[in-house]
Structure formats: C-alpha cells, structure tokens
N, C-alpha and C positions, 0 to 999 in steps of 0.2 A: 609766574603763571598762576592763578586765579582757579582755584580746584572750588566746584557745588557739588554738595551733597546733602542729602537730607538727616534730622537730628531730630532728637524730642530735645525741646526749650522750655526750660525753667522760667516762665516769664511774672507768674504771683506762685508767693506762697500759699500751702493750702488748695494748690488751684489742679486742673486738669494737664498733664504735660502737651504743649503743642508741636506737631511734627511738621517743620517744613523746611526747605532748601535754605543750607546758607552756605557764607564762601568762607573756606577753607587759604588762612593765606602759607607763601611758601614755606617751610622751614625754614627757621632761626640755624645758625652753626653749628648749635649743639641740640637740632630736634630732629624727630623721624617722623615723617606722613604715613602711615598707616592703612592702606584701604581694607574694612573691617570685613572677617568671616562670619563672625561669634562675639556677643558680651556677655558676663554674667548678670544678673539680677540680683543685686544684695541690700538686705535689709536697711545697712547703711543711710542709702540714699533717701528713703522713704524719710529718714528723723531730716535731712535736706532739706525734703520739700516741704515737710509740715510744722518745721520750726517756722516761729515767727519771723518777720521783715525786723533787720537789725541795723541800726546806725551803720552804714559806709557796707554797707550787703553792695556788691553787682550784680544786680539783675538786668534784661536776664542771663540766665547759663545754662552751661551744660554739665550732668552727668554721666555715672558711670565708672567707670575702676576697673574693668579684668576685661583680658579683650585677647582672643587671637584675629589675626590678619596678615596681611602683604606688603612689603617695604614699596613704595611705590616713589619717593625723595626723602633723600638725608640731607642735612646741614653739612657744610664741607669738611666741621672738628669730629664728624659721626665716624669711627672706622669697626664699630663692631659685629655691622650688619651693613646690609648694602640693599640695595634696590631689588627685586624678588623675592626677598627671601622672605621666608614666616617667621612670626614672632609672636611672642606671649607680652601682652603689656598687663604693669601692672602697676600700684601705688607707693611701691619699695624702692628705694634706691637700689638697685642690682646686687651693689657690693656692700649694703646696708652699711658703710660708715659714715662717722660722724657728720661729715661735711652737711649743713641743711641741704635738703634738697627743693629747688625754688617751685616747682611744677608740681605738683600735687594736688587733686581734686578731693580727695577723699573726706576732709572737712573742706568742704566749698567756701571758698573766699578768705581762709585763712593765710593763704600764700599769693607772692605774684601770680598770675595768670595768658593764657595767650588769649588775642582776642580776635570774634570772629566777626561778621556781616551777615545781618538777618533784617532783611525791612530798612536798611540803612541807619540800624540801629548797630551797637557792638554789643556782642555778646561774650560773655567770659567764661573760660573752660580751661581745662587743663587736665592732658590725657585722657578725656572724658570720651567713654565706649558704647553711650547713648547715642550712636551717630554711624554712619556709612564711610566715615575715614576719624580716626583721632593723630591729633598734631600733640607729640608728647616729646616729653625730655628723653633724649638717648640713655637716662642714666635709669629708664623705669620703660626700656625696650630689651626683651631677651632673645636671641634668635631659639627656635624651634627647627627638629627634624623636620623633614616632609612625609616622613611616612606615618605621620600620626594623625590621627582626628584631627580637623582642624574647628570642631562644634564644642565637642565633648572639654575640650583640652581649655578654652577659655576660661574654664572655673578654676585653674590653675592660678590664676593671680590674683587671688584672695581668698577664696572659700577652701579650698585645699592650703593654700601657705598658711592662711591664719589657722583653723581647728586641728591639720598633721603638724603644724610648726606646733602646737603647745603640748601637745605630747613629745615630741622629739628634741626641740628645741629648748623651751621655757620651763618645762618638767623635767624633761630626762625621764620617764617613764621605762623600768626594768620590767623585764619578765616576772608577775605572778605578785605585780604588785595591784591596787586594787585603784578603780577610777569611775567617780560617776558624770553623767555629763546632762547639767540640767537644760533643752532646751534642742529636739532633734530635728533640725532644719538644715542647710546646709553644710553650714560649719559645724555644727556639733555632729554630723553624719561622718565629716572630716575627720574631725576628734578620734570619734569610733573606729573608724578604718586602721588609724594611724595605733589606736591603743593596742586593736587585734592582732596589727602588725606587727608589735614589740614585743607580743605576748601576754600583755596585760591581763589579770584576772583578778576579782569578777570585775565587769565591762558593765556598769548600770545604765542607763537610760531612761530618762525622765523628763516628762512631759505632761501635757493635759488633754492627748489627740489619742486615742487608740492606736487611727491608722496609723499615725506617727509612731509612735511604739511599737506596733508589728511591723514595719517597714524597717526602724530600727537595726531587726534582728539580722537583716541580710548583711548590713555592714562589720556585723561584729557584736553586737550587743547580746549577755548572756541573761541579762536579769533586764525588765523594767517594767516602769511604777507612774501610773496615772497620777498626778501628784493634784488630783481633783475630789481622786476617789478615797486616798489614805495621805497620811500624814507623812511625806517620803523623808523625812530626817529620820523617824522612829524606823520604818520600812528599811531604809539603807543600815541603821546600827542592827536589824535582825540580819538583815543579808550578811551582814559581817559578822554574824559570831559574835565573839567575845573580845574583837576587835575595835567595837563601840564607832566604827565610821569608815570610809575608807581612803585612801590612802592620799588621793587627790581630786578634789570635785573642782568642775569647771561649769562658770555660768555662760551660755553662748545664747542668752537671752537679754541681759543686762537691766531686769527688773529690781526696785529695793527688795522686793521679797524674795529675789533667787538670790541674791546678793547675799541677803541675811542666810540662806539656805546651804547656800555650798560653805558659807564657815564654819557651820551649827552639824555639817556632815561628813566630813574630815575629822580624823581619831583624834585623840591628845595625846601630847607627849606626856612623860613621867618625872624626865629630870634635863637637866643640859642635854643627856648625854644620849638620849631619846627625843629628836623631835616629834611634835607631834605633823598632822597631816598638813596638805597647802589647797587653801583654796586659790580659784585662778577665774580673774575679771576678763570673758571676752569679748560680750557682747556691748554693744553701746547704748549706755544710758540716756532715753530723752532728755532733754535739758529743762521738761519741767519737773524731772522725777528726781527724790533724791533721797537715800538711804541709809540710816541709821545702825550703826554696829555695836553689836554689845562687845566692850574691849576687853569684860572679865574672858569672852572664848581665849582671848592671847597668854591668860597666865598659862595655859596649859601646851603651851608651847606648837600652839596653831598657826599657820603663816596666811596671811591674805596679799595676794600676789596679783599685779596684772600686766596682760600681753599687748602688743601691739604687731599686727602680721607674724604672729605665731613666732619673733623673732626671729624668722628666714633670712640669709642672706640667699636672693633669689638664683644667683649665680650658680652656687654651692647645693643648693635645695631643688631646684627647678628638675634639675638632670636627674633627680634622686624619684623626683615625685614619677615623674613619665616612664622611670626604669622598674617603680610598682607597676606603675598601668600595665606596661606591657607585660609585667610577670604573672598578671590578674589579680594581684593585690589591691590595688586603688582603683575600684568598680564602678568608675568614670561614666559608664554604661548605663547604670544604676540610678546612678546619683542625679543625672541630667532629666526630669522626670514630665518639666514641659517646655514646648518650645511655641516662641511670640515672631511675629515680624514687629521691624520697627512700628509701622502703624499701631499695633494692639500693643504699645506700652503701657497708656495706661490700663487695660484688663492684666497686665502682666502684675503691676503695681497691686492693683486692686485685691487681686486674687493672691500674696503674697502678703498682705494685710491680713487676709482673711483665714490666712492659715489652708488656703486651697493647693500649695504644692507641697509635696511630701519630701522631696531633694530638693534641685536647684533650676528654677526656672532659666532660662536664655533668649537670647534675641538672635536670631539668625539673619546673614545677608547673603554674603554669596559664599557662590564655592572656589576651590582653589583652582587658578586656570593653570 
C-alpha cells in the first residue's frame, strides 16, 4: 500500500525548498514508516542545500535527521518496535557499531538511499524528517515512552546526542574541570547542559550574539565572551587564572577561525606526564572553507580531536538523556525556542541562517493520537 504525504524537496541547489505530496513506498524488511510528530532543524542541512551540484548528486531529495513519531509499518525483520508505538529517529546506528550503516541522510547522497515519487519523478532520502512520515532503517529507530513530549523530545537525535554526547562521551568531562564552547546554538546549548550536568567549571560561552550569550546562562553557562567585542583566546587565559586556557574547548560552529580558536584556548601541557588541554571539532565545516593549524600548539602537549554524534550509542544514551529531562536537568523546554509547520520551512531555514533562533527551531505536525 502506497502512503502520500507531504515533504520539503530538495529539487536545486541553492534554491527554495518545495513542499508537496509524494508517495511514500512500503517498508523494505528491515525499515519503519514513521508517521511524524516533530523534526529538528539543524544546521547540517543548510551546508546540503547550499553546496554545489556534484557529479552523480540525486536530486531531488529529502532531508532532515531527528524526528519523533508513530510506528505506523515495519519490515517483517523489524522486532524492536511495532506498529503504535513512539519513536525517536535519528542518524546513528542505535547500537553505534561497526557495521556501516546503509540508510543515512545526514551527508545526503553519500550512502544508498530509499526512493520516493514526486511528479513521477523519484526522489531520494533516507530517514529524512523534512516530511509528514520518514521510511528509515530500524537500525536509526529507538522506541520512546509515551509519557514524554512528543515536540520537545525530537531534538534528542542529534542536537542533544551530538553537544551532551561530547561532554560525556568524547571528553569525559569531570567535575570542576574547566570547558569553553565556541558557538551557542543548539548544540553547543547541549554541550552546556551536559558540562553543568557533570559539574563542570568554569562553563565559558562564546559567541558573537549577545542574546545568544545571555540566553546561554539558563543552560549552564558561568562566564561568556562576545568573541566580536574582545579577543576571546586572551579573555579565556584571564578567566583561567594562571591556568593559561581551559581545560577543553569545543567548536559547535565549525568555522577555520573557531577551528584555530579552540586549539589556541585549551592549557598546554608541561611534560608526558601533564597533558595539555583537547580541543574538540563539532561543528561542520562548509566544504568551501578550510583551515590552517599551527602544529607548533601540539608541542605543548595540546590534543585536537573530533566528534561525530557526540559518539552516543543511542540505545545506551537516549534513556539517559529523557531520564535528565524529567529530572529537570536537560531544559528541553528551553532549548525548543521556535516552532515552523512544514510549509514555513524555508522561513525556518532562513531564519536559522540568520542567527534568528536562540535554541533550536522545530517543524511540527501532528499530535499523538
């Protein structure tokens, strides 16, 4: 059976996303149909659409990456969720091992793909949350409570698993050690939650948005630094003391010059037997930008490190993150700061460009019956 629903299409690069009915075919073996509550908006997508048209590209397609919804068909090899139930999709393989995983949107068109009907054209996507149903791999479907948000809780598969996974995960972040995070937008709001959550101190935040830096503070942030108005390398080694940087800076921006910044703002070490601090790559680097490091920062026993989903196994993580929310740790509440129907994606896009949401914009659809 033949499911329509409406999506934003990726039809040219650079271009306006178009929103209109396509069909939905049934799950593969091992896929879940999806009827969608909630997706997130992430930054991601945008380097998507605005990279250039590339040898052997599928256009067009669909994106998107973080989704709550409703099991509505499995594939017959599906037994971890069943038909009703809610779910968190996301871009991670569940059990994050080795095994590739074939369905992934997150760089568009670097894997197989499923394909849809639009204009009697196909269209290609993969678990893609720009849509009123996504057809995903069972292996990047997680069942969810019912008693939780079914809005709020979609920024769970990505914007929480990447910025709390690299403090928890990829750092190890101890109580009372010190962590700046250049870049306070979703994920690096993540970051924050998750630092305050571990105990972290000081919790810097840096940015070039005011609002952004006083919105900051709600998540956790104890210090932050317009990095427009001062020089936030020299700002961070004051904040520290005589600790000359701190302890771990994360870029959730993924510009050359935050790049250069978060290595140049992590301490040095002394000997072997002292490392010095770790910077950590989270954000994604356009692919026309590229970044230049001075390798003398490494004699001093500096680390430059990078993450991919916060290195969550979302199995393991997922149950962890929803067990903050409801302890009022992970300010889900907060963090969710504007909400789009699928028509107004691209104002959603646009405004997301422009540095107009302070958390983490969403697309809503329906509610849980």
């Amino acid at each position: 059976m033949v499911i329509k629903g409406r999506a934003a299409i990726l039809v040219e690069p650079n271009k306006p996303l178009v929103v209109d009915e396509i069909e939905f075919p049934d799950p593969a073996p091992d896929q879940v149909l999806v009827k969608l509550f909630s997706s997130g908006v992430c930054h991601s997508q945008i380097h998507t659409m605005r990279r250039p048209a590339r040898p052997g590209q599928r256009l067009p397609a669909l994106l998107g990456h973080e989704s709550t919804g409703i099991v509505v068909a499995q594939g017959r090899d599906v037994s971890h969720v069943k038909e009703g139930d809610h779910v968190i999709t996301t871009w991670v393989d569940r059990n994050n091992s080795n095994t590739p995983l074939p369905l992934v949107n997150h760089a568009l068109n670097d894997r197989p793909q499923s394909t849809f009907k639009w204009r009697g054209k196909d269209v290609s996507g993969s678990a893609a949350t720009w849509a009123e149903y996504a057809l995903a791999s069972d292996r990047v479907v997680l069942p969810m409570p019912k008693d939780v948000p079914t809005d709020l809780t979609c920024v769970i598969g990505c914007a929480v698993m990447t910025g709390a996974g690299a403090i928890i995960n990829t750092l190890g972040v101890k109580p009372g050690q010190s962590v700046a995070v250049f870049g306070v937008g979703g994920i690096g709001l993540c970051a924050i939650q998750a630092a305050a959550i571990v105990d972290a101190y000081p919790i810097v935040a840096v940015d070039v948005i005011e609002d952004k830096l006083a919105f900051s503070r709600r998540f956790g942030a104890t210090e932050t630094i317009n990095a427009w108005a001062v020089d936030p390398i020299q700002a961070i080694r004051e904040l520290t003391g005589g600790g000359g940087g701190v302890d771990y800076a994360i870029d959730a921006v993924g510009l050359p010059q935050t790049q250069e910044q978060i290595l140049r703002s992590v301490r040095a070490g002394y000997s072997g037997f002292n490392r010095g601090g770790t910077a950590l790559l989270v954000g994604i680097t356009p692919p026309s930008e590229q970044a230049i490091l001075d390798t003398s920062l490494f004699v001093g026993n500096r680390s430059f490190t990078r993450t991919s989903g916060g290195d969550c196994r979302p199995e393991r993580d997922f149950p962890l993150f929803i067990r903050w929310y409801r302890e009022g740790k992970l300010k889900l509440n907060d963090l969710v700061t504007n909400r789009y129907t699928l028509d107004q994606i691209n104002t959603a896009v646009e405004d997301l460009e422009r540095g107009k949401i302070l958390g983490r914009g969403i697309l809503t659809y329906t509610q849980p019956q």
